[in-house]
TIVO-2410 file (N, C-alpha, C; in nm, 3 decimals):
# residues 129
REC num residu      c1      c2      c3 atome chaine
REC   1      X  12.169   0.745   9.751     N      A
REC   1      X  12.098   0.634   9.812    CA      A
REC   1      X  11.961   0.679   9.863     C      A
REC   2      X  11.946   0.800   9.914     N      A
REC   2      X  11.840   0.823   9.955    CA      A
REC   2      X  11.720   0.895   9.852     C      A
REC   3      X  11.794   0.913   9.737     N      A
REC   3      X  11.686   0.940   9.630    CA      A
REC   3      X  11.635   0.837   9.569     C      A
REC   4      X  11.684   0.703   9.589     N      A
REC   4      X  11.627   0.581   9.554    CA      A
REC   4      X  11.507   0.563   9.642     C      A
REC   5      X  11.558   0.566   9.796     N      A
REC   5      X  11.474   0.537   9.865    CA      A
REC   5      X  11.322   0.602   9.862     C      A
REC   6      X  11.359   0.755   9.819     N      A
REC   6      X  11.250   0.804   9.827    CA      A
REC   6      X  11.157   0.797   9.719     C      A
REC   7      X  11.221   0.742   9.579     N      A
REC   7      X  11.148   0.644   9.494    CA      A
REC   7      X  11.052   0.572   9.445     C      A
REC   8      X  11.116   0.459   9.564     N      A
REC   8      X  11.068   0.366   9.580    CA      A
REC   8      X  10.960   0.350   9.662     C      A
REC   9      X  10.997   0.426   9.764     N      A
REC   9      X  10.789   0.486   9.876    CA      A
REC   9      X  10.732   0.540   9.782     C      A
REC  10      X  10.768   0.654   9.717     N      A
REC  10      X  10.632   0.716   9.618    CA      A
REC  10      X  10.574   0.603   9.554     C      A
REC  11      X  10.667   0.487   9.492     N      A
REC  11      X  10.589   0.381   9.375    CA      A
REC  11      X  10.478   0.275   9.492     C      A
REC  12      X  10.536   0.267   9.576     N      A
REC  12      X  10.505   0.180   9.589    CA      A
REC  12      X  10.375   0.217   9.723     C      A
REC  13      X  10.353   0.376   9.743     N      A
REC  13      X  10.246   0.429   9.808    CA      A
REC  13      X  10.173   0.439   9.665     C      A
REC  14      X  10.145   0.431   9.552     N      A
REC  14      X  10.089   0.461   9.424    CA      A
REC  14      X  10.056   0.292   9.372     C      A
REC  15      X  10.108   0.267   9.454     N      A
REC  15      X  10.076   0.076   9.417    CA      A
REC  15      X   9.961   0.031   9.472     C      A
REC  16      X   9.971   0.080   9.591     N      A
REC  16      X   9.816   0.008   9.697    CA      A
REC  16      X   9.778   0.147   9.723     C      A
REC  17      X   9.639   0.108   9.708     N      A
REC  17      X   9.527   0.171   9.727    CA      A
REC  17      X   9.513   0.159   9.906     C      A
REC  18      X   9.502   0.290   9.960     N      A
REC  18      X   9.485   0.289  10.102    CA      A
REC  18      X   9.367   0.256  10.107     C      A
REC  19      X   9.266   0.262  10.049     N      A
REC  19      X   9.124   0.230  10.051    CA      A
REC  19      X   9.041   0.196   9.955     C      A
REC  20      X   8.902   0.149   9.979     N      A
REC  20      X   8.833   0.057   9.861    CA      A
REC  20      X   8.831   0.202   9.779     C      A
REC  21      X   8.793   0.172   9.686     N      A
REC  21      X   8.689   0.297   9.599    CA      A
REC  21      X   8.596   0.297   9.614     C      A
REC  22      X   8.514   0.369   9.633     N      A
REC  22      X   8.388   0.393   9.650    CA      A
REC  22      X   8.306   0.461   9.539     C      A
REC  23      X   8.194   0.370   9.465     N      A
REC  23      X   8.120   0.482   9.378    CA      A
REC  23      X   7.993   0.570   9.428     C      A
REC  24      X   7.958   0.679   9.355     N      A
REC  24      X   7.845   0.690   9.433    CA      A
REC  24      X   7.719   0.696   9.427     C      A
REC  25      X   7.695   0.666   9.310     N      A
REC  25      X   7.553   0.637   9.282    CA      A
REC  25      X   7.539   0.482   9.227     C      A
REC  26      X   7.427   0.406   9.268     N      A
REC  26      X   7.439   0.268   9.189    CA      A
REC  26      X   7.426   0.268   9.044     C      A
REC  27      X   7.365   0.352   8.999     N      A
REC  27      X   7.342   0.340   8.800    CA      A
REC  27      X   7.506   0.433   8.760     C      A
REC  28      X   7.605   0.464   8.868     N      A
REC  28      X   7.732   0.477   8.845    CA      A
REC  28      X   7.776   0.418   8.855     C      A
REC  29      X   7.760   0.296   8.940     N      A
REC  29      X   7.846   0.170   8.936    CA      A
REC  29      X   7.841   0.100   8.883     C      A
REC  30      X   7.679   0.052   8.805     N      A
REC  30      X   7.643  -0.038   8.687    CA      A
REC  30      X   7.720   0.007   8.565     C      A
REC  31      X   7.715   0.135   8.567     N      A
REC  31      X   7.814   0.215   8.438    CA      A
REC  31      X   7.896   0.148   8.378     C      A
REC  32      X   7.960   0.154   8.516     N      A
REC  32      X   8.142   0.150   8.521    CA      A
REC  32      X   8.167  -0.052   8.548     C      A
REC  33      X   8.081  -0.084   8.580     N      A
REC  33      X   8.075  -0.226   8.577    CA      A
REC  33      X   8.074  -0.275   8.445     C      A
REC  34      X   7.970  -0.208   8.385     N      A
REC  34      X   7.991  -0.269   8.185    CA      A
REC  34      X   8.122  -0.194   8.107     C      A
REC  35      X   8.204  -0.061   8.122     N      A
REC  35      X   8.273  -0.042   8.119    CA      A
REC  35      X   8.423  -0.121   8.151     C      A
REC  36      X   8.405  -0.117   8.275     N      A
REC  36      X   8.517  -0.234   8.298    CA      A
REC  36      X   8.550  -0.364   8.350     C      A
REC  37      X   8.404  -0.374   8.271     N      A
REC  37      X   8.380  -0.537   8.247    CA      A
REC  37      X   8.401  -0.629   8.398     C      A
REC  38      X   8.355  -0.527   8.528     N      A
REC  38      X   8.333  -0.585   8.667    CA      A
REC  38      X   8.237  -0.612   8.719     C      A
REC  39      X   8.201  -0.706   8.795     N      A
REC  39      X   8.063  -0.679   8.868    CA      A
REC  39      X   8.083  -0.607   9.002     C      A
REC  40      X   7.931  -0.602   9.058     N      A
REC  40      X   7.959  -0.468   9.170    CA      A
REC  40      X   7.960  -0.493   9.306     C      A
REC  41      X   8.028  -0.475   9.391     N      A
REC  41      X   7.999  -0.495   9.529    CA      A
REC  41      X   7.908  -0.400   9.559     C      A
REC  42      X   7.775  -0.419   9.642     N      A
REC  42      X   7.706  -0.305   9.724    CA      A
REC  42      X   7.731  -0.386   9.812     C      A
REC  43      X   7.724  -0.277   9.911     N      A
REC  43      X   7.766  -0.267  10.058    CA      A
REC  43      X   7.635  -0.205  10.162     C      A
REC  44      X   7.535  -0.261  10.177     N      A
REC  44      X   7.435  -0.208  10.241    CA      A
REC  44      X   7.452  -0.217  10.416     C      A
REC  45      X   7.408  -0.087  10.444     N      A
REC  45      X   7.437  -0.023  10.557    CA      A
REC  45      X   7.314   0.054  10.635     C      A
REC  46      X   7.363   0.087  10.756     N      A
REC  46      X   7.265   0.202  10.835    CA      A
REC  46      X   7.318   0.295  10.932     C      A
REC  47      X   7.340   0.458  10.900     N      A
REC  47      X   7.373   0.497  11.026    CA      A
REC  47      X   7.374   0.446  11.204     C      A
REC  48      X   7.322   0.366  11.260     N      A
REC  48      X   7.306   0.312  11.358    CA      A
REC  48      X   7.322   0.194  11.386     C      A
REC  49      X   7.406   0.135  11.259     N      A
REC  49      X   7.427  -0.021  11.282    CA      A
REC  49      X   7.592  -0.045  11.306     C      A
REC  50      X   7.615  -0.113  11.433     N      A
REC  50      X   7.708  -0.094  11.464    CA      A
REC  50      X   7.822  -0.225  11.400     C      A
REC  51      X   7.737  -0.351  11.396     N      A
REC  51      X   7.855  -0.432  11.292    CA      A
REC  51      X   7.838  -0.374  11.201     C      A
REC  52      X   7.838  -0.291  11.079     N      A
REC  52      X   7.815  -0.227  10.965    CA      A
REC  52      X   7.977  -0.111  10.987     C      A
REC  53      X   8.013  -0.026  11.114     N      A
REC  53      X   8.072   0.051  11.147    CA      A
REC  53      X   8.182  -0.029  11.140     C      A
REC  54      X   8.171  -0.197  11.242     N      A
REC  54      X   8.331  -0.216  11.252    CA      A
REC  54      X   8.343  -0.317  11.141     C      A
REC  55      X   8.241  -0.357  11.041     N      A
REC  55      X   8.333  -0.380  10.866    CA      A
REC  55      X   8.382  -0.313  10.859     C      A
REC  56      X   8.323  -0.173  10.817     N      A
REC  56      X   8.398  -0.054  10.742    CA      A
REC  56      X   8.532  -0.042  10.794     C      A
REC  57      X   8.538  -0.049  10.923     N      A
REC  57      X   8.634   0.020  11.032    CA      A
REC  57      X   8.833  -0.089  11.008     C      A
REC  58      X   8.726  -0.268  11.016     N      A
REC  58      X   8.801  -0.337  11.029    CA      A
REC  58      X   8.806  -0.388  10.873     C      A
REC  59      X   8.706  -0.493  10.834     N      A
REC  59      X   8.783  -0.552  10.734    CA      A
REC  59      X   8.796  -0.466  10.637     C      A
REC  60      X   8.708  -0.388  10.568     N      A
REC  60      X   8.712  -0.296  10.448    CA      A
REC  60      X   8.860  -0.202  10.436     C      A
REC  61      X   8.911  -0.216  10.580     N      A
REC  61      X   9.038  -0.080  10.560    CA      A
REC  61      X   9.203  -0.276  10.555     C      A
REC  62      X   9.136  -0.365  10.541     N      A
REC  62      X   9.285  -0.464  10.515    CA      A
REC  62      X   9.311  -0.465  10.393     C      A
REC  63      X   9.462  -0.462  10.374     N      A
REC  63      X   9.545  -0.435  10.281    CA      A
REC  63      X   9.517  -0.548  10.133     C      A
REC  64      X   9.478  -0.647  10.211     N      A
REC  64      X   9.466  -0.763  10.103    CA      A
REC  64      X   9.277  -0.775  10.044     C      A
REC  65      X   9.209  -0.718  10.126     N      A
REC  65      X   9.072  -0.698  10.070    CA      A
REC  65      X   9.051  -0.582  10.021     C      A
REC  66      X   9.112  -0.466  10.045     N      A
REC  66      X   9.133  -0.342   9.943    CA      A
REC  66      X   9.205  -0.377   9.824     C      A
REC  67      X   9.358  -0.498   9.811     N      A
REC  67      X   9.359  -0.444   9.699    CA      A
REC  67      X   9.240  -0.582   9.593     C      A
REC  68      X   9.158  -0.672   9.670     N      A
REC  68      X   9.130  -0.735   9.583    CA      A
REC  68      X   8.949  -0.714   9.573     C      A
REC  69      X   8.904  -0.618   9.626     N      A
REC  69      X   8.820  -0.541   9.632    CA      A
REC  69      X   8.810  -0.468   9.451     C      A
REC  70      X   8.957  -0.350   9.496     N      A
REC  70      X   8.947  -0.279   9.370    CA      A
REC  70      X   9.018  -0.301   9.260     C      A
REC  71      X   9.042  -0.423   9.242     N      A
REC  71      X   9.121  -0.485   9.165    CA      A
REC  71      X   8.962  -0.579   9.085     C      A
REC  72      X   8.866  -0.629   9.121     N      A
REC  72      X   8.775  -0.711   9.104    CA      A
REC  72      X   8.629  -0.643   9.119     C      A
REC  73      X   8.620  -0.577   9.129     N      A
REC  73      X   8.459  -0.543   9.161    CA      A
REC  73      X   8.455  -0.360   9.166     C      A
REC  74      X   8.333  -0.297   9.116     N      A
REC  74      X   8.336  -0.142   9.141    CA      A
REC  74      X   8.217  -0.181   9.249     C      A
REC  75      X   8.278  -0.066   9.365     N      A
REC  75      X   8.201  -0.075   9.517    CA      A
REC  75      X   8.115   0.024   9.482     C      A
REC  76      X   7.999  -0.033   9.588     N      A
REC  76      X   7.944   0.123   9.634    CA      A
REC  76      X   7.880   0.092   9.764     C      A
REC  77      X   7.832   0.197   9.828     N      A
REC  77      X   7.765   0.170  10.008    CA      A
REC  77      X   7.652   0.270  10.011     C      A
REC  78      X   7.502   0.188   9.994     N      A
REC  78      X   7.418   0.265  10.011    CA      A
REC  78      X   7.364   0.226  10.170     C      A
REC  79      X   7.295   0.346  10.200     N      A
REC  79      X   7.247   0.292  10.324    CA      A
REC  79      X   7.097   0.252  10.259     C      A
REC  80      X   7.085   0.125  10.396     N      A
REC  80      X   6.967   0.020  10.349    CA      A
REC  80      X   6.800   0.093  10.332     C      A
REC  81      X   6.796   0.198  10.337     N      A
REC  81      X   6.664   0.276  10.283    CA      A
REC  81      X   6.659   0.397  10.210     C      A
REC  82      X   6.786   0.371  10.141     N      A
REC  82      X   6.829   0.418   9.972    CA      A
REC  82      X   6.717   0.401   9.905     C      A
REC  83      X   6.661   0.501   9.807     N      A
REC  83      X   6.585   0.489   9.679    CA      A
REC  83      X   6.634   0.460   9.603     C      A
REC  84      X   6.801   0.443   9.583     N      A
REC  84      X   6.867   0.385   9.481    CA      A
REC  84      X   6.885   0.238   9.464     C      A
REC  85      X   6.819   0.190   9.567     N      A
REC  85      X   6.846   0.057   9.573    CA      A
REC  85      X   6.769  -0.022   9.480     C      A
REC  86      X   6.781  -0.109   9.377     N      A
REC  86      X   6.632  -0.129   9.303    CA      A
REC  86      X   6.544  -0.270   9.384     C      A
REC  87      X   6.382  -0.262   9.368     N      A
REC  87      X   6.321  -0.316   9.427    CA      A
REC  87      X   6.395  -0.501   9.492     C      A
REC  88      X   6.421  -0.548   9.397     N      A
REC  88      X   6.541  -0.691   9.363    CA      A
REC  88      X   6.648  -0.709   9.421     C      A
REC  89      X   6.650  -0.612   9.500     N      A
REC  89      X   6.795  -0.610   9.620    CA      A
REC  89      X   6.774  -0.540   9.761     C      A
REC  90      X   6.646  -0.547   9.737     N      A
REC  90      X   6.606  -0.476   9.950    CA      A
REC  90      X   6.643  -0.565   9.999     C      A
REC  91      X   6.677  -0.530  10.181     N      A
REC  91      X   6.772  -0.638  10.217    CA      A
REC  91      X   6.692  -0.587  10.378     C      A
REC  92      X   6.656  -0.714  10.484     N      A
REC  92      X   6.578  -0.676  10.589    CA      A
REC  92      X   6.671  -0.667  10.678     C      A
REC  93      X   6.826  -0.681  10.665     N      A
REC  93      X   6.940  -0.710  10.755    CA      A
REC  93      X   7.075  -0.640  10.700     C      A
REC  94      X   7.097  -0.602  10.796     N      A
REC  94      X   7.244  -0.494  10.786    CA      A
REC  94      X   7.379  -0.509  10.880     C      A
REC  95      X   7.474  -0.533  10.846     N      A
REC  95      X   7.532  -0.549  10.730    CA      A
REC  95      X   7.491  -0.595  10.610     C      A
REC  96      X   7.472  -0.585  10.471     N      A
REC  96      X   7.442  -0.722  10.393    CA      A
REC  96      X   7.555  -0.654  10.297     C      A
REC  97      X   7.619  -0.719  10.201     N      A
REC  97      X   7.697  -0.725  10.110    CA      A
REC  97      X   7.679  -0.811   9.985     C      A
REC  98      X   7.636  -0.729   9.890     N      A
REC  98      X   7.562  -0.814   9.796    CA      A
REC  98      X   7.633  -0.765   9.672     C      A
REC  99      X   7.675  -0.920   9.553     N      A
REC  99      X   7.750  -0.901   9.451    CA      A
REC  99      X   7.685  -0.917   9.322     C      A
REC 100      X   7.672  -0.863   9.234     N      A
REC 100      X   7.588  -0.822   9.109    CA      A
REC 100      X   7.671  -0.808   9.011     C      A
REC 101      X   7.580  -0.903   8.887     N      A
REC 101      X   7.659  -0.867   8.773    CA      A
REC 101      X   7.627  -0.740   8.706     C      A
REC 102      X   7.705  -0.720   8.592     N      A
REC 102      X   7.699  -0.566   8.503    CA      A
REC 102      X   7.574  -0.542   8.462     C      A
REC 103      X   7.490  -0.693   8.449     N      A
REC 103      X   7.361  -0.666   8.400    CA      A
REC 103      X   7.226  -0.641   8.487     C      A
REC 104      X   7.336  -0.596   8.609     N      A
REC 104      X   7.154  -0.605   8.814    CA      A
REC 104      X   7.146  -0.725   8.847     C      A
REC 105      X   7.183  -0.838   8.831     N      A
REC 105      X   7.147  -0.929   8.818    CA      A
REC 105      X   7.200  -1.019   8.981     C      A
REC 106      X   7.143  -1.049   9.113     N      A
REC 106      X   7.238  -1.070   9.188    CA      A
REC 106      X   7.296  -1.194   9.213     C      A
REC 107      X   7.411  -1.200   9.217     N      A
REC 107      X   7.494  -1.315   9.191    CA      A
REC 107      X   7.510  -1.377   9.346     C      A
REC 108      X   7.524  -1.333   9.433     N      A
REC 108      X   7.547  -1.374   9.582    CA      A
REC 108      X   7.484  -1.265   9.708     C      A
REC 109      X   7.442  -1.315   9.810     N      A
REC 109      X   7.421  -1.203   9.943    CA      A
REC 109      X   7.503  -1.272  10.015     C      A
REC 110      X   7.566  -1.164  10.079     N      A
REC 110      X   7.613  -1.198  10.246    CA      A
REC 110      X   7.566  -1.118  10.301     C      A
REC 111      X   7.490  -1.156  10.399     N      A
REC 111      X   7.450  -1.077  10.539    CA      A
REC 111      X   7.534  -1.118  10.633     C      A
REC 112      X   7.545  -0.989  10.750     N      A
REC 112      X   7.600  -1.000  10.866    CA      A
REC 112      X   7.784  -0.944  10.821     C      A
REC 113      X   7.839  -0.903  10.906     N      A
REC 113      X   7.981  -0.945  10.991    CA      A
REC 113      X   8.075  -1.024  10.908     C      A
REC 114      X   8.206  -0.995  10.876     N      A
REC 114      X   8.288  -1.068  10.843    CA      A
REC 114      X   8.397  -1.033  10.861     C      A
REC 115      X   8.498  -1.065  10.909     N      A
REC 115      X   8.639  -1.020  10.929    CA      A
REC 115      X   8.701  -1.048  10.809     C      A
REC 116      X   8.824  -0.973  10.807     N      A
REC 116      X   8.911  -1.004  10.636    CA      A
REC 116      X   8.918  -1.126  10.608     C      A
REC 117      X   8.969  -1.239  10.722     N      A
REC 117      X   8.993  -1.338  10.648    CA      A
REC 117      X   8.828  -1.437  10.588     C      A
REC 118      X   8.755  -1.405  10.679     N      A
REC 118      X   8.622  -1.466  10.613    CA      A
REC 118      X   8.578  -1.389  10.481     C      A
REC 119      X   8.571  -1.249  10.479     N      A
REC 119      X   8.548  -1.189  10.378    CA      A
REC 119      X   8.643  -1.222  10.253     C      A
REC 120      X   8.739  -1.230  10.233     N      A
REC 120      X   8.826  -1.278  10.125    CA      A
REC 120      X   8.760  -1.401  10.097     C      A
REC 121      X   8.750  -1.459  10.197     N      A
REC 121      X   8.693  -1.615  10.143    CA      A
REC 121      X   8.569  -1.609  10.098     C      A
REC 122      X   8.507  -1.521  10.089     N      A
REC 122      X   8.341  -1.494  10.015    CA      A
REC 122      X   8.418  -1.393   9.842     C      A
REC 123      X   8.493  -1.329   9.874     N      A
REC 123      X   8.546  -1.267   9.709    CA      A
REC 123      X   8.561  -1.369   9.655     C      A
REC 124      X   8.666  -1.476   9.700     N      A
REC 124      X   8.704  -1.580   9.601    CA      A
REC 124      X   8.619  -1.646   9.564     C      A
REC 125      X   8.517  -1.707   9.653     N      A
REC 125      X   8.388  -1.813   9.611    CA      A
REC 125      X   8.307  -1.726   9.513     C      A
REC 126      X   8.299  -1.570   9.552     N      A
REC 126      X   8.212  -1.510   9.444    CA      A
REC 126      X   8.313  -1.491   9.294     C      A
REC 127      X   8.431  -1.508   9.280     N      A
REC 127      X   8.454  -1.517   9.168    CA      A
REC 127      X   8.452  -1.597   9.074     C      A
REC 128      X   8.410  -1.705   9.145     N      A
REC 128      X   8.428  -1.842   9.129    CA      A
REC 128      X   8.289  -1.866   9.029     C      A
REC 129      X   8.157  -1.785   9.077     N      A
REC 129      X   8.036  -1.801   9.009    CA      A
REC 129      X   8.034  -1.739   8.874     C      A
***
């Protein structure tokens, strides 16, 4: 009985992702976006921004926006005075969370703050486009 049990935690710790994925360069995430045919979440940020800390902290670590995070979109988190950022996506406000197709192209911004359940409700509307 207890070799079932212990089973069944391995599968099912191998099922959910404790956390988003993170890529780390953006022309790695465009990559892997035409690859697997996703578009990209960036996640723009600033060492010193403190709603930016409790996304990460709060909604980014819920079980139901991790798995539909990396189930739907390749992430990445530059901070907002990245050279990787291309000119077409500077952003004067941080948090911002901005969704892009495979081709740069940006499909939605959210700026500011969102808790899981608001944030889910911005994945779905962005899938929707």
């Amino acid at each position: 009985m207890s070799t079932k049990f212990l089973y069944l935690s391995i599968f099912i710790s191998f099922s959910y992702a404790n956390s988003i994925t993170w890529i780390k360069t953006y022309k790695e995430a465009i990559n892997l976006s035409i690859k697997k045919d996703k578009r990209v979440m960036l996640f723009i940020t600033k060492p010193s921004c403190l709603w930016c800390k409790k996304m990460k902290r709060l909604t980014f670590t819920d079980r139901q926006v991790i798995k539909e995070v990396n189930e739907n979109y390749i992430s990445i988190e530059l901070s907002k005075n990245s050279s990787e950022i291309p000119s077409n996506l500077l952003v004067k406000r941080v948090p911002t969370t901005q969704f892009i197709s495979k081709d740069g192209i940006l499909i939605k911004k959210v700026t500011g703050y969102w808790n899981a359940e608001d944030f889910l409700s911005w994945l779905s509307d962005v899938k929707k486009l």
